[in-house]
TIFI-320697 format. One line per field, with one value per residue (C-alpha): residue in one letter; x, y, z. Coordinates in nm, 3 decimals, always signed. Example, Ala and Ser with C-alpha at 12.3 -4.5 7.8 and 13.67 -1.06 7.14 Angstrom:
2
aa = [a / s]
c1 = [+1.230 / +1.367]
c2 = [-0.450 / -0.106]
c3 = [+0.780 / +0.714]
***
This chain:
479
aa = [x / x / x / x / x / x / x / x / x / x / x / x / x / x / x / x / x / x / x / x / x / x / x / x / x / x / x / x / x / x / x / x / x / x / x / x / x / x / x / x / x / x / x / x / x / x / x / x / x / x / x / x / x / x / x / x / x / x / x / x / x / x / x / x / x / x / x / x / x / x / x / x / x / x / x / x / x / x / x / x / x / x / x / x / x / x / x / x / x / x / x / x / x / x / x / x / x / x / x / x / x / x / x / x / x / x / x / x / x / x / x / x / x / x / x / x / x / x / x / x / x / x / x / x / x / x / x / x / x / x / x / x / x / x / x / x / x / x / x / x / x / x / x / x / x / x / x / x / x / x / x / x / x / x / x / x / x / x / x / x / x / x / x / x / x / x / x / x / x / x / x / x / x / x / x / x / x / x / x / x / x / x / x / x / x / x / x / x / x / x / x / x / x / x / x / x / x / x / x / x / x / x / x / x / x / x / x / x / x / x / x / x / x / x / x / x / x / x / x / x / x / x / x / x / x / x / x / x / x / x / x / x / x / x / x / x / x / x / x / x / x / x / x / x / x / x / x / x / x / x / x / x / x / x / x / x / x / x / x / x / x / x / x / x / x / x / x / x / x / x / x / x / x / x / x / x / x / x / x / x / x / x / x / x / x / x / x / x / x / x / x / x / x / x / x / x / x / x / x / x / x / x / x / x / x / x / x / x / x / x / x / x / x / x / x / x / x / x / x / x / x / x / x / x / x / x / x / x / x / x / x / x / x / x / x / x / x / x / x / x / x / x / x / x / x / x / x / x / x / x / x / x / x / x / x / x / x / x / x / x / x / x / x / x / x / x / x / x / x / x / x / x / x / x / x / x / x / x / x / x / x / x / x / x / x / x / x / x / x / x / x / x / x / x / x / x / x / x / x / x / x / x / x / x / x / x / x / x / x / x / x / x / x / x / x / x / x / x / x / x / x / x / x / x / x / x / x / x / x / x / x / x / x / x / x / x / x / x / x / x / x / x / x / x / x / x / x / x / x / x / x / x / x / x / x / x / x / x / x / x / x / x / x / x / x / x / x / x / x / x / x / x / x / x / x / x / x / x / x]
c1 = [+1.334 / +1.338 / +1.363 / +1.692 / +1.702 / +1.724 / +2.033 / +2.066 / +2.104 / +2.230 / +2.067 / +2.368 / +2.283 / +2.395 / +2.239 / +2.252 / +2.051 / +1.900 / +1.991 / +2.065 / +1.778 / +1.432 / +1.198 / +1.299 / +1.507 / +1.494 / +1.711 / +1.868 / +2.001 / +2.043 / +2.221 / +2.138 / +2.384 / +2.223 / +2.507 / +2.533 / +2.804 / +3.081 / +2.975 / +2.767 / +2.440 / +2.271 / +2.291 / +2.052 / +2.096 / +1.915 / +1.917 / +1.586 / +1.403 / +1.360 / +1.125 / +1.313 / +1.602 / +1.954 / +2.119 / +2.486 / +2.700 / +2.544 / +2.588 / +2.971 / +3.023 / +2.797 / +2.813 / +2.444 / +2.274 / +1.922 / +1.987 / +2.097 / +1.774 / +1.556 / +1.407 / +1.481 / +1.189 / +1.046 / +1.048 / +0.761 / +0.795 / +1.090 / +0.926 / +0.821 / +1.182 / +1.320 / +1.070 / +1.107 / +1.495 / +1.537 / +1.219 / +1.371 / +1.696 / +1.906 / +1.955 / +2.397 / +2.506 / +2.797 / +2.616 / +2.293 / +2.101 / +2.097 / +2.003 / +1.741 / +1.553 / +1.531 / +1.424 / +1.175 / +0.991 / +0.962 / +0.886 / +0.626 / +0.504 / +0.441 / +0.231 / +0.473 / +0.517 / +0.867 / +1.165 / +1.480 / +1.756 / +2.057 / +2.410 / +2.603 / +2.974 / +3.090 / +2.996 / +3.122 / +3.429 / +3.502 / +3.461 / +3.616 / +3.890 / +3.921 / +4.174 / +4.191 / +4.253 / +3.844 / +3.562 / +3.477 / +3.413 / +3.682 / +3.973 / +3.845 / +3.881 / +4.240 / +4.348 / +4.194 / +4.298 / +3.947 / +3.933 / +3.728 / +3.599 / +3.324 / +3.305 / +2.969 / +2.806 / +2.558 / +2.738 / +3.076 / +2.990 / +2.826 / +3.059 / +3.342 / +3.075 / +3.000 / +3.393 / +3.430 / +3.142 / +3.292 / +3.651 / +3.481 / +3.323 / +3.634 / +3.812 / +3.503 / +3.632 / +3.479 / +3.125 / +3.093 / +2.772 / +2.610 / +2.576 / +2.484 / +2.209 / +2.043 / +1.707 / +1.798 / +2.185 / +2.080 / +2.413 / +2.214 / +2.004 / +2.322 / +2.474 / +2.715 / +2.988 / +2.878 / +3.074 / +2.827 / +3.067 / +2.931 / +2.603 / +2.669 / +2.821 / +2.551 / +2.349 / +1.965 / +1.962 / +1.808 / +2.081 / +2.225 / +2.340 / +2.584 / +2.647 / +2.956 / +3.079 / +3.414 / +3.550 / +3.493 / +3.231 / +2.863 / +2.622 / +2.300 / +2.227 / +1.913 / +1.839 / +1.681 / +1.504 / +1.687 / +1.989 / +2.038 / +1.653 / +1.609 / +1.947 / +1.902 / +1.499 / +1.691 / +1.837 / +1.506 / +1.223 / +1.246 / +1.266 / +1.319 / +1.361 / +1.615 / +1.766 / +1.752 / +1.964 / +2.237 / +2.238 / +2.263 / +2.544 / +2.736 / +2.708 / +3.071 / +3.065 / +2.874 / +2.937 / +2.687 / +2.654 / +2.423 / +2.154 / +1.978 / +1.625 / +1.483 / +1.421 / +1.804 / +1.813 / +1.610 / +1.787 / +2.108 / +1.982 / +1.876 / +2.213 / +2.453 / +2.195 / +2.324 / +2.632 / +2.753 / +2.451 / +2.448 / +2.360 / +2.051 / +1.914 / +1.584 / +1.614 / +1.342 / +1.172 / +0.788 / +0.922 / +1.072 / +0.905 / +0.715 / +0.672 / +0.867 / +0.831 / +1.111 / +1.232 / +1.358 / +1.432 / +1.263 / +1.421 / +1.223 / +1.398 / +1.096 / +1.159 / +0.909 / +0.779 / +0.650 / +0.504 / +0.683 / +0.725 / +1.089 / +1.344 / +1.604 / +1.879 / +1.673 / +1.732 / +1.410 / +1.303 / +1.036 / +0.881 / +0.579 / +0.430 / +0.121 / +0.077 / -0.224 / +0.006 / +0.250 / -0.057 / -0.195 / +0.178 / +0.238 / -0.131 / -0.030 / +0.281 / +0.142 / -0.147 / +0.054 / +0.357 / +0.050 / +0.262 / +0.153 / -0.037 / +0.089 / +0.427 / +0.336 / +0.334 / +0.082 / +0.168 / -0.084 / -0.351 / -0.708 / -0.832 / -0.577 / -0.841 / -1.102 / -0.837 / -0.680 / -0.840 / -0.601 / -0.591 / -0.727 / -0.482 / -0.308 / -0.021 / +0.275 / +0.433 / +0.723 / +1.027 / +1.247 / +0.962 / +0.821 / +1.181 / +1.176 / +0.867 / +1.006 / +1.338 / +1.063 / +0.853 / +1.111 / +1.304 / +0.962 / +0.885 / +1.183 / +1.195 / +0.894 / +1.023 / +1.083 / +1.419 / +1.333 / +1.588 / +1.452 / +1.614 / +1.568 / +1.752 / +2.087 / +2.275 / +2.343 / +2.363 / +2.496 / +2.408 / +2.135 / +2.050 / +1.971 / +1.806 / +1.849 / +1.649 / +1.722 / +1.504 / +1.282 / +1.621 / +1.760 / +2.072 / +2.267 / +2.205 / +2.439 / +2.517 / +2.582 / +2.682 / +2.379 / +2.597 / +2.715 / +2.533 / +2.381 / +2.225 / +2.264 / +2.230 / +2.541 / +2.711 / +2.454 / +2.474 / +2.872 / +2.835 / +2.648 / +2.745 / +2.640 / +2.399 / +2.275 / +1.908 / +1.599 / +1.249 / +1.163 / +1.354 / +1.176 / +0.877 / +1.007 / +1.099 / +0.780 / +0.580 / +0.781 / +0.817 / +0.407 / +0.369 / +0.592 / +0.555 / +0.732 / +1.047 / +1.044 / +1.240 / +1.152 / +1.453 / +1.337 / +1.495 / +1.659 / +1.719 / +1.578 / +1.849 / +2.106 / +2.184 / +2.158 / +1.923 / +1.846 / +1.729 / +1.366 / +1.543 / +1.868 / +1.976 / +2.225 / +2.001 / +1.900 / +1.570]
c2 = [-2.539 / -2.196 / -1.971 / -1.788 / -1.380 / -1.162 / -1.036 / -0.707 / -0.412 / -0.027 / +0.235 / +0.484 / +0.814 / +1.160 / +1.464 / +1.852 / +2.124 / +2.502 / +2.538 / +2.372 / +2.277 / +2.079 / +2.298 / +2.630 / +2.419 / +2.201 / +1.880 / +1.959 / +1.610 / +1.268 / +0.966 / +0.615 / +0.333 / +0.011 / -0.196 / -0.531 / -0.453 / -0.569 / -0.487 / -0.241 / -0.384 / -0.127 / +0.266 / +0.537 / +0.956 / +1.214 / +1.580 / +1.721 / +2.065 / +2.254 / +2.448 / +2.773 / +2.916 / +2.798 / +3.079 / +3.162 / +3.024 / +2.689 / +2.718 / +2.860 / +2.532 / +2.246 / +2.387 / +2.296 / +2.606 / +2.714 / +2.609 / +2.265 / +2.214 / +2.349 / +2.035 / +1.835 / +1.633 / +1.748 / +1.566 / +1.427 / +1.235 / +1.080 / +0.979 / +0.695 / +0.543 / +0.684 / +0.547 / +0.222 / +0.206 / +0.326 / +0.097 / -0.155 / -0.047 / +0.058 / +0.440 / +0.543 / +0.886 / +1.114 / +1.338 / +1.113 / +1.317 / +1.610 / +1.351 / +1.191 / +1.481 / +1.593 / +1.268 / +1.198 / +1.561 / +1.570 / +1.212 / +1.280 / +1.592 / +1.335 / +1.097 / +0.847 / +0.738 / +0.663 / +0.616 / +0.385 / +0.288 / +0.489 / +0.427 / +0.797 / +0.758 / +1.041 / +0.868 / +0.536 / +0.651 / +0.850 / +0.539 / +0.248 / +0.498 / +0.747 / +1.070 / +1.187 / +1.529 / +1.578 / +1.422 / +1.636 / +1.382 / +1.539 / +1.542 / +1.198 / +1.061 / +1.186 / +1.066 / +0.704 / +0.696 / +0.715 / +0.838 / +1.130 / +1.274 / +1.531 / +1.686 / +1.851 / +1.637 / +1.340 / +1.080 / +1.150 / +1.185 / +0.894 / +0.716 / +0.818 / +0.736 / +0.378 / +0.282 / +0.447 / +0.270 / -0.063 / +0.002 / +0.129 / -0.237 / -0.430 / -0.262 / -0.314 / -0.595 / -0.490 / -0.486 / -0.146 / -0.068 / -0.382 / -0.205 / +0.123 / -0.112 / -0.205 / +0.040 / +0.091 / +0.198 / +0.582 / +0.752 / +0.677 / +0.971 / +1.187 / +1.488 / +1.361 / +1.545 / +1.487 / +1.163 / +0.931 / +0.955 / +1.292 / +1.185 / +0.869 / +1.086 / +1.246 / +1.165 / +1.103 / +1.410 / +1.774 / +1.982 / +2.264 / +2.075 / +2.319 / +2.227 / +2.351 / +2.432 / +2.287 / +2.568 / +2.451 / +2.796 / +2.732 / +2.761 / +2.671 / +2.579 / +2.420 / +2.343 / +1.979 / +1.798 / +1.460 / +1.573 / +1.243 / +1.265 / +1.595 / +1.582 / +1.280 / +1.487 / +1.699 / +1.499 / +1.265 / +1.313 / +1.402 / +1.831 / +2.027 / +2.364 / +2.495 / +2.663 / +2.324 / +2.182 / +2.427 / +2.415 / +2.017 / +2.024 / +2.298 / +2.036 / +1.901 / +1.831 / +1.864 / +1.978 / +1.975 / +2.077 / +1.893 / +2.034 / +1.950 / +2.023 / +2.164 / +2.522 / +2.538 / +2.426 / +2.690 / +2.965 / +2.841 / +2.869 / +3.175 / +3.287 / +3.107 / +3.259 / +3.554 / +3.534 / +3.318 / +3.450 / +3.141 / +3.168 / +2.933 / +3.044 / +3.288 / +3.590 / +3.551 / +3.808 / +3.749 / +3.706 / +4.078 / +4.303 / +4.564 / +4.847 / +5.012 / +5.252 / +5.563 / +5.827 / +6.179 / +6.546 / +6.779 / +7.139 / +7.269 / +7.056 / +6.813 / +6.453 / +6.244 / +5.897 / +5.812 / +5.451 / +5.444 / +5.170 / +5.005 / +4.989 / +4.722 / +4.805 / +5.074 / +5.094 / +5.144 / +5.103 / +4.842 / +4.639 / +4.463 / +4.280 / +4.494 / +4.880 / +4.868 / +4.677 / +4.929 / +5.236 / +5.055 / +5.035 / +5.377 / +5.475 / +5.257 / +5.452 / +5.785 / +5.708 / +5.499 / +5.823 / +6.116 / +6.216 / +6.469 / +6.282 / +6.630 / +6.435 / +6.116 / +5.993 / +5.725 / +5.668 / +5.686 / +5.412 / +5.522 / +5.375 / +5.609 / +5.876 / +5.660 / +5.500 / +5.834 / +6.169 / +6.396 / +6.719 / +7.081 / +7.298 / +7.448 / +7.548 / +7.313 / +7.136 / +7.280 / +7.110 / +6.975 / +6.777 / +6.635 / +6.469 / +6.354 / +6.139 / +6.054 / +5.901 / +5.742 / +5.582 / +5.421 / +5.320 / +5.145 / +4.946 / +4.810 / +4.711 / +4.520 / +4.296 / +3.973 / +3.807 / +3.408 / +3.086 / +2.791 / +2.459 / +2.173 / +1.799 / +1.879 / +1.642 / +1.368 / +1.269 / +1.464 / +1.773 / +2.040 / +2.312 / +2.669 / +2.960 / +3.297 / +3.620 / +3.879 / +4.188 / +4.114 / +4.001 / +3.693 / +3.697 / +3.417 / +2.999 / +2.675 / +2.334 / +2.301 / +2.027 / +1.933 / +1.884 / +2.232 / +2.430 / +2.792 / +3.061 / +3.376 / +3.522 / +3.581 / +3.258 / +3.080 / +3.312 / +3.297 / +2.946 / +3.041 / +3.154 / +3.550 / +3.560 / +3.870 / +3.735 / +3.951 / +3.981 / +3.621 / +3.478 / +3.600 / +3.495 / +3.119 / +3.169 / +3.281 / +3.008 / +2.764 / +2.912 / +2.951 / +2.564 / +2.453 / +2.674 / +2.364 / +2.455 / +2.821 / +3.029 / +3.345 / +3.554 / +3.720 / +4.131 / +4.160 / +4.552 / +4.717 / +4.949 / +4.681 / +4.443 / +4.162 / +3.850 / +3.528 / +3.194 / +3.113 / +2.801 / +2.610 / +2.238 / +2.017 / +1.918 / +2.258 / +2.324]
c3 = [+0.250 / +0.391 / +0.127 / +0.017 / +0.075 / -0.198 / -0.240 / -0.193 / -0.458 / -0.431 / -0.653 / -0.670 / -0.731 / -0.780 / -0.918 / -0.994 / -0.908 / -0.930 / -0.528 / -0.209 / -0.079 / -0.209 / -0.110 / -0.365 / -0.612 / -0.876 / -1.031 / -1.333 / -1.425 / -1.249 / -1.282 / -1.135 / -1.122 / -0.985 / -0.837 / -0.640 / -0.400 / -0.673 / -1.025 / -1.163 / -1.358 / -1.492 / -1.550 / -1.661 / -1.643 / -1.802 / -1.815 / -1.641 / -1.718 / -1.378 / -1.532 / -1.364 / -1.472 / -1.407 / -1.165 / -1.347 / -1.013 / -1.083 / -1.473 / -1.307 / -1.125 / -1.357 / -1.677 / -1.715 / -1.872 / -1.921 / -2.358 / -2.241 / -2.071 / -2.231 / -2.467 / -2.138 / -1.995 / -1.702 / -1.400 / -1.390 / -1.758 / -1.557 / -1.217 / -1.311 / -1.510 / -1.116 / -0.919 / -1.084 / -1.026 / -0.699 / -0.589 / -0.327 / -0.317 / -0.152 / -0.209 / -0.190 / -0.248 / -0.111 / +0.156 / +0.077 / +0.242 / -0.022 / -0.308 / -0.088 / +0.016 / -0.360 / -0.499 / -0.169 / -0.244 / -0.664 / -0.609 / -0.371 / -0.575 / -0.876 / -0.621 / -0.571 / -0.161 / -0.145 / +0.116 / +0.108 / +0.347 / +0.280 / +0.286 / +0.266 / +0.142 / +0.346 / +0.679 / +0.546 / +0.467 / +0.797 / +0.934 / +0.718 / +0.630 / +0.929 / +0.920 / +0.613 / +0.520 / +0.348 / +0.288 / +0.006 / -0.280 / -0.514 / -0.234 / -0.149 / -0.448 / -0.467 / -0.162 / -0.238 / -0.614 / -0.722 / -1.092 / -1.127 / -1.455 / -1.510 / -1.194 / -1.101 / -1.391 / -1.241 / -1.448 / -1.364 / -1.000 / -0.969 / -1.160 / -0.878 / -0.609 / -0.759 / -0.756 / -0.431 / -0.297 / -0.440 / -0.258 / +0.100 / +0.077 / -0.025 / +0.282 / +0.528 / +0.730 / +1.062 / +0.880 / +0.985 / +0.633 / +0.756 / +1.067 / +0.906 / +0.723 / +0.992 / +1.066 / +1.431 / +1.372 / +1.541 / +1.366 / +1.024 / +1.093 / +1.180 / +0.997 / +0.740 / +0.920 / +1.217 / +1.442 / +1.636 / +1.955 / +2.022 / +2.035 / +2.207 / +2.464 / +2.584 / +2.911 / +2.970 / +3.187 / +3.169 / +3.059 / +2.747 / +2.396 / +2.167 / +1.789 / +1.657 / +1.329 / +1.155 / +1.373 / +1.667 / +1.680 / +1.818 / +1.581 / +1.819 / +2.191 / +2.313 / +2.607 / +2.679 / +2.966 / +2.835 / +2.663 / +2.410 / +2.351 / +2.284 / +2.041 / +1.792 / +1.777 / +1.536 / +1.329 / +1.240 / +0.992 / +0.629 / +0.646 / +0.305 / +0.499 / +0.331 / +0.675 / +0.815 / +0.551 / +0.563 / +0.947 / +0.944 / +0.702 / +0.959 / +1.232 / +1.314 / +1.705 / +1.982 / +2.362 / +2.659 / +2.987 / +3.234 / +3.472 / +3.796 / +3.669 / +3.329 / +3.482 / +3.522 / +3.192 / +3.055 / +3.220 / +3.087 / +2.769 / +2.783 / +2.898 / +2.673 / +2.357 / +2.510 / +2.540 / +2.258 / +1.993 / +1.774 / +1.393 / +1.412 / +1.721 / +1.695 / +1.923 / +2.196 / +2.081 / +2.117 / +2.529 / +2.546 / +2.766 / +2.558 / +2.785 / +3.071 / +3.361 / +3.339 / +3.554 / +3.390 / +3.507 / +3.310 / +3.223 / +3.493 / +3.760 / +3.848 / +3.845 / +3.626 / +3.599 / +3.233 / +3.095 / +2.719 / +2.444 / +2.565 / +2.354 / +2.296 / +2.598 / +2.716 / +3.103 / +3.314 / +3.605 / +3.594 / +3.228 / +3.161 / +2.896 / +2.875 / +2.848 / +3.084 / +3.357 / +3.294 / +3.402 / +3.669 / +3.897 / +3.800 / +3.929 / +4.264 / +4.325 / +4.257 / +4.482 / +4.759 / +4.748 / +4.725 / +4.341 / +4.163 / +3.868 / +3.640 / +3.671 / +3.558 / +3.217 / +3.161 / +2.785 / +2.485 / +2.608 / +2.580 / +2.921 / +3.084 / +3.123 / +3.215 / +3.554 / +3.636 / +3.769 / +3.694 / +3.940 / +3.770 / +3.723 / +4.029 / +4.193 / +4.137 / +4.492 / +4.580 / +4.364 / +4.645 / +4.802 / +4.506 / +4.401 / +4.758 / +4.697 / +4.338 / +4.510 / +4.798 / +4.576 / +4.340 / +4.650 / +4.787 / +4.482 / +4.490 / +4.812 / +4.806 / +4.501 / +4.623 / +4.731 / +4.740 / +4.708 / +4.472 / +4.643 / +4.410 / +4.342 / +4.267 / +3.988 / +4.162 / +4.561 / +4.771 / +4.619 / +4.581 / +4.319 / +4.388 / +4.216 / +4.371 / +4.337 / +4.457 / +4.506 / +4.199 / +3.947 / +3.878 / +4.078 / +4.086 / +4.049 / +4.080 / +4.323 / +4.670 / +4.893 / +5.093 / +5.428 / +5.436 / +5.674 / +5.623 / +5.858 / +5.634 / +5.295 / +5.234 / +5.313 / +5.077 / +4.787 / +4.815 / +4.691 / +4.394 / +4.039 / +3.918 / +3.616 / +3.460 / +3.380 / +3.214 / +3.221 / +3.022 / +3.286 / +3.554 / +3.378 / +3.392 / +3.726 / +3.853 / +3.701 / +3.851 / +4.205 / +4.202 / +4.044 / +4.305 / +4.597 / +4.857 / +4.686 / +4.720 / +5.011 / +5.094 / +5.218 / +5.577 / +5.582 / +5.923 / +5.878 / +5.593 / +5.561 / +5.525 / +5.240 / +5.561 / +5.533 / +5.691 / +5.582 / +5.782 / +5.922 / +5.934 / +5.883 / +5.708 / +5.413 / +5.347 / +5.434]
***
């Protein structure tokens, strides 16, 4: 006779704390109901010591103070009374994930390896009980004639949470928590106010992911080379960060937008940081340009060229990465354009001496002529920055993707039919969509283009003076 499996039980839990997140805060009490699904069979709560003190907004809202606590025991005297109750259970709690990650780290700081499936009853009731007003346990409990008594307190929190728990189940008739048992339901893993249809939504495909906030506001964009991947990546593992926790709690929707290829990807990225300038997002600093080449007219009239820390929005004429690069295309120019070295600024780097011979004092060239070479020199440089297409897969048939740079910049990128024929410049870059890129970009760009040098294009000048170009050859699937 096979034998008969255990039925299972649900450690309910709530408890109170110094802070929001595990890592810099403490419990200051718990309660642990252990139900069956119908009645409740055992309960146990304490009052903890969090050995820190109590900060007065969370005395404001628990009324737990630092007297109350003070002959509590500590956690650890407790760990193993938890451990023992919550061992093999099932581990319930309203935004469960805020309980859990507690418990998992003092737990774990006490040398006890421990994890548990989780029902939360925030996600089970958005889904047994859809469209109502809030989730918030409180306005919950209201709307499902849940009694409610010591709010903020473990045991009357749990208390709420055990009846709640008991109702969600009597009104499960689709079986939606056995579902949410079962190890490979994904939206167990998801934000508790986040819906699995946005995630099931997404495609397998390289492409920019937006989370939003309750306000429909985005809050962080990443870019992904398969979108639904790259997406549930966030939501898995067991993270105390305590930015991580507020930023999964913001998460109420998500929208996408797919790309041919991940470079695409990455430059959208870049560009919707930009734009939108999400909360969560970290400024791409360490990929700013430190240094720049700039152009001034001293009192005297004479036009200079200087190599100068940039700063942020500072317009120049050329950046680099290095101070040294920065010398050495000033030291081309002034060479290439016979400059005066007197009018060039090679920054504060000690090799400068060591690369430059700087003329002995003598008459300065007349004023007119040196400008001339200023304007001739700047104009050069420029025109030998590159002006090159990137043709790549597009999203689907039919279709092709295209990055376009243009004299050096990032000019323009987007989707063309592959039918549509092209001789010039301009009828190709028509098609495309203007971007405003920077020097990161570039940086992306360039390690593609010289990684993949079958899918680069160079734009042919016809006439120098004119803004006229055409593609090296023509043919209905582009090149």
């Amino acid at each position: 006779m096979a034998k008969r499996k255990p039925a299972l039980e649900y450690a309910i839990v709530d408890i109170e704390t110094t802070g929001g997140n595990a890592r810099g805060s403490r419990m200051t009490e718990i309660a642990i109901i252990i139900h069956d699904g119908t009645n409740e069979l055992e309960r146990w709560e304490s009052l903890i010591n969090p050995e820190k003190d109590i900060p007065y907004a969370i005395f404001a809202l628990t009324g737990i103070n630092n007297e109350m606590v003070k002959d509590a025991p500590v956690f650890g005297d407790l760990a193993p009374a938890v451990y023992a109750l919550l061992k093999d259970r099932v581990f319930v709690a309203h935004n469960v994930n805020f309980d859990y990650s507690f418990l998992k780290h003092q737990l774990e700081e006490e040398g006890y390896d421990w994890s548990a499936a989780r029902l939360c009853t925030v996600r089970m009731a958005r889904k047994i009980r859809p469209g109502l007003p809030s989730y918030s346990l409180g306005r919950l409990c209201d709307s499902l004639d849940v009694p409610l008594t010591d709010r903020h307190r473990a045991g009357g929190d749990a208390t709420a949470t055990a009846i709640l728990f008991q109702k969600l189940r009597d009104w499960d008739t689709d079986k939606v928590i056995e579902g949410m048992l079962k190890k490979s339901a994904p939206d167990q893993r998801l934000p508790p106010n986040l819906a699995p249809e946005y995630v099931q939504q997404l495609p397998q495909c390289p492409g920019v992911y937006y989370f939003h906030n309750d306000a429909g506001k985005a809050i962080y964009v990443g870019k992904a080379v398969n979108l639904k991947k790259r997406v549930i990546q966030h939501f898995t593992g067991h993270n105390i960060n305590p930015q991580r926790q507020h930023f999964l709690r913001e998460i109420h929707s998500i929208s996408f937008e797919p790309c041919a290829t991940e470079l695409m990807a990455l430059l959208l990225e870049c560009i919707e940081i930009k734009r939108l300038w999400p909360a969560y997002n970290r400024a791409l600093k360490r990929f700013e340009p430190k240094y720049g080449m700039f152009r001034y007219t001293a009192m005297n009239g004479y036009e200079y060229l200087a190599i100068g820390k940039l700063a942020k929005g500072q317009p120049s004429i050329a950046v680099f990465n290095r101070e040294y690069d920065g010398v050495k295309m000033l030291r081309t120019l002034a060479e290439t354009y016979q400059l005066d070295f007197r009018f060039c600024k090679f920054g504060k780097a000690s090799y400068v001496k060591h690369m430059i011979d700087m003329p002995e004092e003598e008459e300065l060239p007349d004023m007119q002529e040196h400008n001339e070479k200023v304007d001739l020199a700047i104009a050069g440089w420029h025109e030998q920055q590159p002006s090159f297409a990137i043709l790549d897969k597009g999203r689907g048939a039919g279709e092709q993707s295209c990055i376009w740079v243009e004299r050096g910049h990032f000019y323009a990128m987007g989707y063309i039919d592959e039918h549509v024929q092209f001789t010039t410049f301009e009828d190709l870059r028509a098609m495309l969509k203007r971007y405003y890129g920077n020097h990161y970009m570039m940086q992306l760009i360039h390690l593609h283009a010289a990684k993949y040098p079958a899918k680069v294009k160079n734009l042919i000048p016809q006439y120098k003076s004119t803004e006229t170009y055409v593609l090296p050859e023509r043919a209905g699937l582009l090149f």
